[in-house]
C-alpha positions, -999 to 999 in steps of 0.1 A, spaced: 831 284 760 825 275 723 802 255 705 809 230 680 780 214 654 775 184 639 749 181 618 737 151 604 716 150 570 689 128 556 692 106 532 662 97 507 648 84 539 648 91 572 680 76 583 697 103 604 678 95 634 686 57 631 724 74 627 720 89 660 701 57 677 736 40 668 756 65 675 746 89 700 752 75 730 790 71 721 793 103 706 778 121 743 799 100 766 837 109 744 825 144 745 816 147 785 848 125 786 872 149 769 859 180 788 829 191 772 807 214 791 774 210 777 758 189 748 725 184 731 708 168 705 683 187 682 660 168 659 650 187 623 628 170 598 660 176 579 680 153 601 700 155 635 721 180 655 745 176 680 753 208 699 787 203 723 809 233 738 837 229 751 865 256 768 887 260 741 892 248 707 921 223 716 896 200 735 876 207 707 902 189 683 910 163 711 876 147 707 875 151 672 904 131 668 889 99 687 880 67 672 845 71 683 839 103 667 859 93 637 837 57 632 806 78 635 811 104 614 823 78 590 795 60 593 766 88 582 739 82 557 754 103 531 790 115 539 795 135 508 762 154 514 746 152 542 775 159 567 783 192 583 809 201 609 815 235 619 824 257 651 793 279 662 756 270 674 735 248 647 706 249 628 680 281 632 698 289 666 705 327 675 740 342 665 768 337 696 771 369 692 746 399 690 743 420 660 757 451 658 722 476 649 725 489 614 723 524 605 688 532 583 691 541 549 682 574 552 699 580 585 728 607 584 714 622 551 718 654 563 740 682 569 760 689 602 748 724 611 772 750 613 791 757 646 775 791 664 805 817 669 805 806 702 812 771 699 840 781 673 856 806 699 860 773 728 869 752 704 902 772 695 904 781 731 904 742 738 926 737 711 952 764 724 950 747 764 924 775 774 899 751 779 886 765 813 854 788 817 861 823 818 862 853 789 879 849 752 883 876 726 859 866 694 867 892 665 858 933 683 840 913 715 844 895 747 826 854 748 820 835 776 838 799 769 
């Protein structure tokens, strides 16, 4: 599922809910219409949001393309300003998609320590196809590995 925005913008006054008093209604009943799978409306005291997701992006384009959507996106307060369209959640929402943690500054500041003689001895006795337990020759002496 994906989620498209629409975001409308104020004007000088408040005219983005009076956009969606004219036009929200329409714009809800061409998205259910062409597939959508959910929809919502968000009011900002920056203007208007209207959330829709649909399954893929081609039923995405399908009700973009409609003369509904078209007239009211036409029809914002400020359409060289105050319009934005974009594919993802809107507003302040929470990314689709978790963050991946950050390392700390400081972490991995430090040195690897050195491999003991015995972790040396199985790893060139995993290395050859020794890899199973039993006794390898390290140097004048016999090592478990």
């Amino acid at each position: 599922m994906e989620y498209w925005t629409i975001e409308v913008l104020d004007a000088d006054y408040a005219a983005a809910a009076m956009w969606r008093t004219a036009y929200g209604e329409r714009l809800a009943e061409t998205a259910v219409t062409h597939g959508a799978k959910e929809w919502g409306w968000g009011a900002r005291d920056w203007g208007v949001i209207f959330e829709v997701a649909f399954a893929d992006e081609a039923d995405w384009l399908h009700f973009r393309a409609t003369p509904a959507v078209c007239a009211a996106l036409d029809a914002v307060p400020d359409p060289v300003n105050g319009l934005l369209v974009y594919s993802g959640r809107g507003g302040s929402s929470a990314a689709g998609v978790p963050r991946r943690p950050r390392l700390s500054p400081l972490c991995g500041g430090a040195a690897l320590p050195e491999p003991s003689s015995n972790q040396a001895v199985r790893a060139q006795a995993a290395a050859v196809g020794t890899a199973r337990p039993g006794l390898a020759r390290s140097g004048s002496s016999w090592v478990w590995v």
